[in-house]
PLY file of the C-alpha trace (Angstrom):
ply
format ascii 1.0
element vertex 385
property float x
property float y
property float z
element edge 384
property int vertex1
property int vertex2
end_header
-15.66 13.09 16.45
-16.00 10.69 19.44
-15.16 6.90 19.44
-15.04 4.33 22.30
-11.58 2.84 22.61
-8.98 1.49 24.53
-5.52 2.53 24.86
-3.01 1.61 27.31
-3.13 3.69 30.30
0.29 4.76 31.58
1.91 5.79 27.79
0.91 9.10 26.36
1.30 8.97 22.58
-0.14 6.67 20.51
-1.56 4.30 22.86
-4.99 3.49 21.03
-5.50 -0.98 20.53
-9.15 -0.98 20.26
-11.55 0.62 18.81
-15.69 0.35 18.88
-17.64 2.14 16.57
-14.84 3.10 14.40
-17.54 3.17 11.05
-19.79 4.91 13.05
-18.12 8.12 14.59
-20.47 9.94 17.29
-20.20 13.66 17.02
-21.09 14.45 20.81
-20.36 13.24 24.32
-23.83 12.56 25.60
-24.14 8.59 24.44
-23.64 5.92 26.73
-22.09 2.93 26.58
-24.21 0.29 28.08
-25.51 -3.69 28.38
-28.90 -3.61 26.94
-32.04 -5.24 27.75
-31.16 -8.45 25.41
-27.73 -8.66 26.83
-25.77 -7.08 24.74
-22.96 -4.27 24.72
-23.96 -1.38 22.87
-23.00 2.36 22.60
-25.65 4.57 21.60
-27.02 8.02 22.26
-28.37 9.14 25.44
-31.68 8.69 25.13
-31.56 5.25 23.41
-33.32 5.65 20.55
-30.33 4.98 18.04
-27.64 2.19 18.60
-24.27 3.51 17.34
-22.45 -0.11 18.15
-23.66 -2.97 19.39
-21.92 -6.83 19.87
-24.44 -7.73 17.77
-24.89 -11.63 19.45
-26.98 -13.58 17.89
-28.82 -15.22 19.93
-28.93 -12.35 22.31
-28.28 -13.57 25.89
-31.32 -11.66 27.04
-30.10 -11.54 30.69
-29.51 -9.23 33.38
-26.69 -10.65 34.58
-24.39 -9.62 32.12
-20.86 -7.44 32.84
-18.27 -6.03 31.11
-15.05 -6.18 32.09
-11.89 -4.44 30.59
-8.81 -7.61 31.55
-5.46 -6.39 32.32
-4.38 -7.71 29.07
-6.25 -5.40 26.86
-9.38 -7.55 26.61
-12.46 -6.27 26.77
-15.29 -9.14 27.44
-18.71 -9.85 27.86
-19.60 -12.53 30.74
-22.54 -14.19 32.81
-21.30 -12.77 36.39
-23.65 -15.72 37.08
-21.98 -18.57 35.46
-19.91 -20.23 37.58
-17.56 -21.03 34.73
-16.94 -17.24 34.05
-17.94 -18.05 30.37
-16.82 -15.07 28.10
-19.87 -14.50 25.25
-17.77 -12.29 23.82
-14.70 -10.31 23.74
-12.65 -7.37 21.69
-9.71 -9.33 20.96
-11.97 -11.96 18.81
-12.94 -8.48 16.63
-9.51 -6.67 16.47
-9.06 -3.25 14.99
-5.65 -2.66 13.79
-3.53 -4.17 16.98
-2.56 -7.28 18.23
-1.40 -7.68 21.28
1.14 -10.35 23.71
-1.11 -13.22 24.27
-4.04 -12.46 22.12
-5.42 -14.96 20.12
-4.90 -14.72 15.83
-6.41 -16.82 13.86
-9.17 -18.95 12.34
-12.17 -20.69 14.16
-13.28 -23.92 11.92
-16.01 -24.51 13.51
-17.79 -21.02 13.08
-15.84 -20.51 10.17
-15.17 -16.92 11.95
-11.47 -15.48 10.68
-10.16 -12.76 13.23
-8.90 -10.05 10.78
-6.48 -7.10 11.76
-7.98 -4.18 9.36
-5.68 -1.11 9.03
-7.08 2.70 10.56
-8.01 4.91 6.97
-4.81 7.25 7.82
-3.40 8.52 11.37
-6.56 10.32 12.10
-9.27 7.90 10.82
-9.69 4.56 12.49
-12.25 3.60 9.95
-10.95 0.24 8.17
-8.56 0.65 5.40
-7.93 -1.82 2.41
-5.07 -3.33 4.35
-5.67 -6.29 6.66
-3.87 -9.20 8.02
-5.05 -12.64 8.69
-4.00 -16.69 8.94
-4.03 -17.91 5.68
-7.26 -19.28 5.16
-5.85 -22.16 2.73
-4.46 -24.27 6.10
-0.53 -23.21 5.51
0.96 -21.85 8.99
1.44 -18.33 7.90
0.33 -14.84 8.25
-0.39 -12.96 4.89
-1.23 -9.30 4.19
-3.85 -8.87 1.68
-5.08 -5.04 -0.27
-8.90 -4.94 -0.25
-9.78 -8.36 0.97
-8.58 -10.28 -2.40
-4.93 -9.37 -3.18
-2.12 -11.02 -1.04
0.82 -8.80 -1.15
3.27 -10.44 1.72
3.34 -13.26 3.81
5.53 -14.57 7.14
6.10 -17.89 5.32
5.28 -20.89 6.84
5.81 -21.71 10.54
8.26 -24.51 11.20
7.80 -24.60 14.68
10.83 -21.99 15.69
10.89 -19.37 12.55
8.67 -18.27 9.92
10.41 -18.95 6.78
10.15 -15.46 5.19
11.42 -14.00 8.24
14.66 -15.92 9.48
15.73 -12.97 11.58
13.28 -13.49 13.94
15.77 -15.95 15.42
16.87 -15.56 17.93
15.04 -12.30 19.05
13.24 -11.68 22.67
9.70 -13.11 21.25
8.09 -16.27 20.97
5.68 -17.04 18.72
2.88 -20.44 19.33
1.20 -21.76 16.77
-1.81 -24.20 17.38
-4.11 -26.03 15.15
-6.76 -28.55 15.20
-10.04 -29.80 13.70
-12.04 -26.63 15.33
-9.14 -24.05 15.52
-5.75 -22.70 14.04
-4.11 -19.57 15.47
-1.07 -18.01 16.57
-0.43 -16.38 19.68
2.94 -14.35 21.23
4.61 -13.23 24.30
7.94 -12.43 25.32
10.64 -13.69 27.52
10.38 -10.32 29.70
7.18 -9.96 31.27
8.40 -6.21 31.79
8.49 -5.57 27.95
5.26 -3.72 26.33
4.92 -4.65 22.94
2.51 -4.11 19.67
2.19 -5.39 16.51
0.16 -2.47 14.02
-0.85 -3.44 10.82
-0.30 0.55 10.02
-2.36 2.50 7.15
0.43 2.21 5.13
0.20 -1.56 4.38
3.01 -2.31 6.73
2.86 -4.60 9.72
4.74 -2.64 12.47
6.34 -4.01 15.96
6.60 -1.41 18.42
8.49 -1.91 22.12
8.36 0.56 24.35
10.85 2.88 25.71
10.28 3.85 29.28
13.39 5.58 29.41
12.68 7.78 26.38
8.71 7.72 26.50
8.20 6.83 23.06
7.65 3.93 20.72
10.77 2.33 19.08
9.96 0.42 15.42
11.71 -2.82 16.23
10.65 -4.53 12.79
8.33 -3.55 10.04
7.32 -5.43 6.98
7.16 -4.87 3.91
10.84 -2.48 4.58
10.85 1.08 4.31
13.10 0.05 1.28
10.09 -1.78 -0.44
7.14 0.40 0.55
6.41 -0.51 -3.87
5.68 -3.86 -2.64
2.42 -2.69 -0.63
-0.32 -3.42 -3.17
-2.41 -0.56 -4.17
-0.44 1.98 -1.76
-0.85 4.64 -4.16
-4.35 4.12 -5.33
-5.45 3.41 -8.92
-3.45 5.73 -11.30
-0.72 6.49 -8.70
2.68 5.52 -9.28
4.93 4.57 -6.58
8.73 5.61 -6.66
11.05 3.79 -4.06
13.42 6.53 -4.42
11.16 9.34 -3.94
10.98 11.09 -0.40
7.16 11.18 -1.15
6.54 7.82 -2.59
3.41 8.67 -4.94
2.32 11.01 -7.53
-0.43 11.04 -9.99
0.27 9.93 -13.35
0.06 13.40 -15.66
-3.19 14.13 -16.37
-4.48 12.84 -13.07
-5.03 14.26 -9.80
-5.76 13.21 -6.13
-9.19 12.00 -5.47
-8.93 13.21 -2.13
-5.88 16.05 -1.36
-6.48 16.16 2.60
-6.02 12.14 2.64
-2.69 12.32 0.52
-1.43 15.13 3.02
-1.79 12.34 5.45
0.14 9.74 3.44
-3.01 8.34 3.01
-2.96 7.59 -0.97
-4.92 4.57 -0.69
-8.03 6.70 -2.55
-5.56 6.65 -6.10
-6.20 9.72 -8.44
-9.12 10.83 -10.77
-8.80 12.16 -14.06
-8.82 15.59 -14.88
-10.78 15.27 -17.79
-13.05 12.49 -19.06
-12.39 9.44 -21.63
-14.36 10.11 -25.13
-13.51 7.08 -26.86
-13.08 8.97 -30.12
-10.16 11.52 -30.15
-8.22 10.13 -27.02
-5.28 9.86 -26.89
-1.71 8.03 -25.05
0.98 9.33 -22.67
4.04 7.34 -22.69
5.19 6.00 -18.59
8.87 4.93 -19.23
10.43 2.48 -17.15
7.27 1.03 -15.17
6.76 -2.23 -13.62
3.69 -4.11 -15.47
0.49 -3.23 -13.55
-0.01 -6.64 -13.11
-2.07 -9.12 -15.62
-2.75 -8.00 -18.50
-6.80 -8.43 -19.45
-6.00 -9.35 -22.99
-2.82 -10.26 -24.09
-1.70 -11.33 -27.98
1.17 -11.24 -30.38
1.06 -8.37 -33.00
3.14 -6.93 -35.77
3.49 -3.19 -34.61
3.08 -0.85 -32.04
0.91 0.87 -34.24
-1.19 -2.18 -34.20
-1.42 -2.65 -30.42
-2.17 1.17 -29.97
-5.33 0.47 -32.77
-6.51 -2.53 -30.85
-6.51 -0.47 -27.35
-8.31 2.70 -28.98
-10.93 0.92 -30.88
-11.86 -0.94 -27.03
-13.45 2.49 -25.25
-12.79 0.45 -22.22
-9.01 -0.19 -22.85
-7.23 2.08 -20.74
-3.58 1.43 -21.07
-1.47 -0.98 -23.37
2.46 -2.15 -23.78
4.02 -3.10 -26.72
7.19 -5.57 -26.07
8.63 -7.79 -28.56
5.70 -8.50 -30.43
3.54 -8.82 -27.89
0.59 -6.15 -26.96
-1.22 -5.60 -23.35
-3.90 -4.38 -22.89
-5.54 -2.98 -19.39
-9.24 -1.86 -18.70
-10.32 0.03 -16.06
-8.01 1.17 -13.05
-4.51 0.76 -12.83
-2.89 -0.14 -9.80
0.68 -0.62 -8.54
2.26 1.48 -11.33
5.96 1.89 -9.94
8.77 3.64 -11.68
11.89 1.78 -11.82
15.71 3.01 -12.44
16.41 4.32 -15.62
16.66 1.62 -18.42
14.66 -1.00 -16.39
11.09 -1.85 -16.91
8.39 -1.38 -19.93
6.75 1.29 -21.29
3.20 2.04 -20.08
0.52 3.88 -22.52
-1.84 5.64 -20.42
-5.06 6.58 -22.56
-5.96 10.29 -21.80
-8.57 12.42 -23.03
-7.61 14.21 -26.59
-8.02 17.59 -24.57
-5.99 16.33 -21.86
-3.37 15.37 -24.28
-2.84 18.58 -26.01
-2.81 20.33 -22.65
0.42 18.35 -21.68
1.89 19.50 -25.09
1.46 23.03 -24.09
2.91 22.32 -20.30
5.87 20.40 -22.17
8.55 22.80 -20.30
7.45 21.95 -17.07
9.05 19.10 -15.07
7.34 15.68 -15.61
9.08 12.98 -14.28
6.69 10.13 -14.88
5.30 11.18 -18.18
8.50 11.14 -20.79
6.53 11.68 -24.10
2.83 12.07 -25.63
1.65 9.78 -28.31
-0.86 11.40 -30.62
-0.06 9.43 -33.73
0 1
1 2
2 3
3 4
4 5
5 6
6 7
7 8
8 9
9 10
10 11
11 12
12 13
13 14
14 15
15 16
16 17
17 18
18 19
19 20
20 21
21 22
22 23
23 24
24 25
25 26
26 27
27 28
28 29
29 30
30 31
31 32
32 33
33 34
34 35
35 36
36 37
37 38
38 39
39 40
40 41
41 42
42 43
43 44
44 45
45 46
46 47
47 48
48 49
49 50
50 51
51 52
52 53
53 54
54 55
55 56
56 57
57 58
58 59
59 60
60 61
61 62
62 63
63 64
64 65
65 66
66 67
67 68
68 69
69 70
70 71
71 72
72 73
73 74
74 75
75 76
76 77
77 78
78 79
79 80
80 81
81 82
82 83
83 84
84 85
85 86
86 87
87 88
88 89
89 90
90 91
91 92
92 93
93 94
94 95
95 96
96 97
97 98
98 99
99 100
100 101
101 102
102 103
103 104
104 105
105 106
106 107
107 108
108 109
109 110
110 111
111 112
112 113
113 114
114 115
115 116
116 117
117 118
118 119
119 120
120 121
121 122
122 123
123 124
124 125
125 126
126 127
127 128
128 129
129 130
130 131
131 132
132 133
133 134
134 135
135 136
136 137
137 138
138 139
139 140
140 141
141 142
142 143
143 144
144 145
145 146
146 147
147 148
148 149
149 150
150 151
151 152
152 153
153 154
154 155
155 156
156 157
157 158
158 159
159 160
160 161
161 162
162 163
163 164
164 165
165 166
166 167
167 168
168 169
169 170
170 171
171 172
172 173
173 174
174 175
175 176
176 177
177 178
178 179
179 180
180 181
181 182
182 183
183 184
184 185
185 186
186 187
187 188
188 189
189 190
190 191
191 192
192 193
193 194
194 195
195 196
196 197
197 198
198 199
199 200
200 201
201 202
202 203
203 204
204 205
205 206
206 207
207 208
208 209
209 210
210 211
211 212
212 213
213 214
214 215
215 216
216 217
217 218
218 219
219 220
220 221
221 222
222 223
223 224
224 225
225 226
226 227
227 228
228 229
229 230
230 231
231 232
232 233
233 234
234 235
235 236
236 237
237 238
238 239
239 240
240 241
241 242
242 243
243 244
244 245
245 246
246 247
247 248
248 249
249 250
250 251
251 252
252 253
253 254
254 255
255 256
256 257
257 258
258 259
259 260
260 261
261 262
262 263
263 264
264 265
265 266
266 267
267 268
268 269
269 270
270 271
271 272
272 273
273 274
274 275
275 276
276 277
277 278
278 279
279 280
280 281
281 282
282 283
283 284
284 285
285 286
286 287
287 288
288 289
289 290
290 291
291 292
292 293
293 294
294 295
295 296
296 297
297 298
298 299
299 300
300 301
301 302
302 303
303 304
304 305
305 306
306 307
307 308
308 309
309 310
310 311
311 312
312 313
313 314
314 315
315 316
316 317
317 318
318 319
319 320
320 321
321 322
322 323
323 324
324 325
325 326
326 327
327 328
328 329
329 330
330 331
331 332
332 333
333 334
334 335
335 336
336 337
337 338
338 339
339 340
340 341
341 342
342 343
343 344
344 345
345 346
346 347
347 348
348 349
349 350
350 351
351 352
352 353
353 354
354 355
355 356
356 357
357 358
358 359
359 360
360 361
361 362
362 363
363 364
364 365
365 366
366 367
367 368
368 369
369 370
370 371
371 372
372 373
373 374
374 375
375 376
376 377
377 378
378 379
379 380
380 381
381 382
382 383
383 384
């Protein structure tokens, strides 16, 4: 597969900011990347019967005096080499991939209601978009938020008080400085450092972390300078392990299936990419399923009915007789009930946590009462009562 990118050009390894057509792959060399007739900057194949990327501007400029130029600062823009202002029409740093760079622009325009949107690479070998991305938050507050498919916030920088974002006080003091401007038309942070020699990246990595990485000419490699969420609350990443995944803080390999599950896609997990969540190995009935017992779990978030009930027995009823219930919990009275896919299961220590019911098919059931001597760490007991 061939994409158009840009990387920086001196460092060797991972060096990749930008890319074009990362939804659209091309699966030869021969395309060109171009300015078309209407102005705009396109990739597509050799021949020019089928655009592969395009800027897409709307009005086109329709003009043969546009150029592109790559800027020493990573930018890649579209301009009038006729305009006397140099007016950019566009540029790559308004439609990030997964990078952000010293000096570039992060934020929200107003006015065009346009929100530039750092959106994660698949896994280390597929810059298609993830579900994690990274934006202002759109509500006004002067923070950057991480969000899992566009809808679920999962971290945020805090607000901005003009020095230090409030969720991360160790900032202080460091070799960076951070702007923040707003107005009636725009509201956006920028960086840059105190060294003008330093070369410097944020990633919002595949893993639903946002990375910084400075440079090590000495060493020629990357060194991880900060990273949020921690590697010591990877859990926290929303959805990291898909729906039906659990994630185990502990674990060297942070997710498994839940028992009776298995990877939707088995290359993807072999590149920590877990995102796709597991599929059952056999299919729901409604009649004759059955419940596997997850001890010690964090709640899978809200529950999408909720009430008080005498029994376990009761809340286990209620879930079977809904063929659309797919897990419930039974604490003190009260019964939850989840339908449809399950995400951010986490096992917690021993003797933390709820018990999780995980509706499996009958057959499914009885097969994990025959593999009962074989090592289950999530699953602790069947229910078949």
């Amino acid at each position: 597969r061939y994409f158009v990118g840009i990387w920086f050009k001196d460092i060797p390894v991972d060096n990749v900011v930008w890319v074009a057509n990362r939804e659209r792959p091309l699966y030869d060399n021969t395309a060109e990347f171009t300015i078309s007739e209407d102005g705009n900057l396109v990739l597509q194949t050799q021949s020019g019967s089928s655009v592969i990327w395009s800027t897409n501007l709307n009005p086109s400029p329709r003009s043969n005096s546009m150029v592109a130029i790559l800027l020493d600062s990573g930018n890649l823009v579209l301009r009038d080499k006729n305009s006397s202002a140099g007016t950019i029409i566009w540029d790559a740093f308004s439609h990030p991939t997964d990078t952000w760079l010293p000096n570039q622009i992060f934020g929200v325009n107003k006015a065009t209601k346009q929100i530039i949107r750092f959106s994660a690479w698949k896994n280390l070998q597929d810059p298609s978009p993830g579900f994690y991305s990274e934006e202002v938050d759109p509500n006004g507050t002067a923070q950057m938020i991480l969000m899992w498919n566009k809808t679920q916030q999962y971290w945020s920088t805090g607000t901005w008080d003009g020095h230090v974002f409030s969720a991360v006080p160790e900032m202080r003091g460091r070799p960076i400085n951070f702007s923040y401007v707003t107005n009636d038309t725009v509201s956006y942070f920028t960086y840059s450092f105190y060294s003008s020699t330093i070369i410097a990246r944020f990633i919002l990595d595949h893993t639903g972390q946002v990375k910084l990485f400075i440079w090590d000419k000495s060493r020629s490699q990357w060194i991880l300078f900060w990273v949020r969420p921690t590697e010591y609350q990877t859990c926290e990443v929303y959805g990291l392990c898909g729906a039906f995944g659990v994630c185990d803080q502990v674990s060297l390999n942070p997710c498994q299936c839940v028992d009776g599950f298995k990877p939707v896609s088995a290359k993807n997990w072999e590149l920590n990419d877990w995102t796709d969540g597991c599929a059952r190995k056999n299919k729901l009935q409604c009649a004759g399923d059955q419940f596997s017992l997850l001890s010690n779990m964090r709640s899978p978030g809200k529950p999408d009915a909720a009430r008080a009930l005498g029994s376990a027995a009761e809340c286990k009823s209620a879930c079977l007789k809904d063929c659309s219930c797919t897990a419930y919990s039974y604490v003190e009275n009260n019964c939850s009930i989840w339908r449809g896919d399950l995400f951010n299961l986490q096992h917690l220590p021993q003797g933390s946590g709820a018990g999780i019911y995980i509706r499996l098919a009958g057959l499914q059931t009885a097969t994990n009462e025959t593999a009962k001597k074989q090592p289950a760490p999530v699953i602790t007991e069947a229910s078949t009562g």
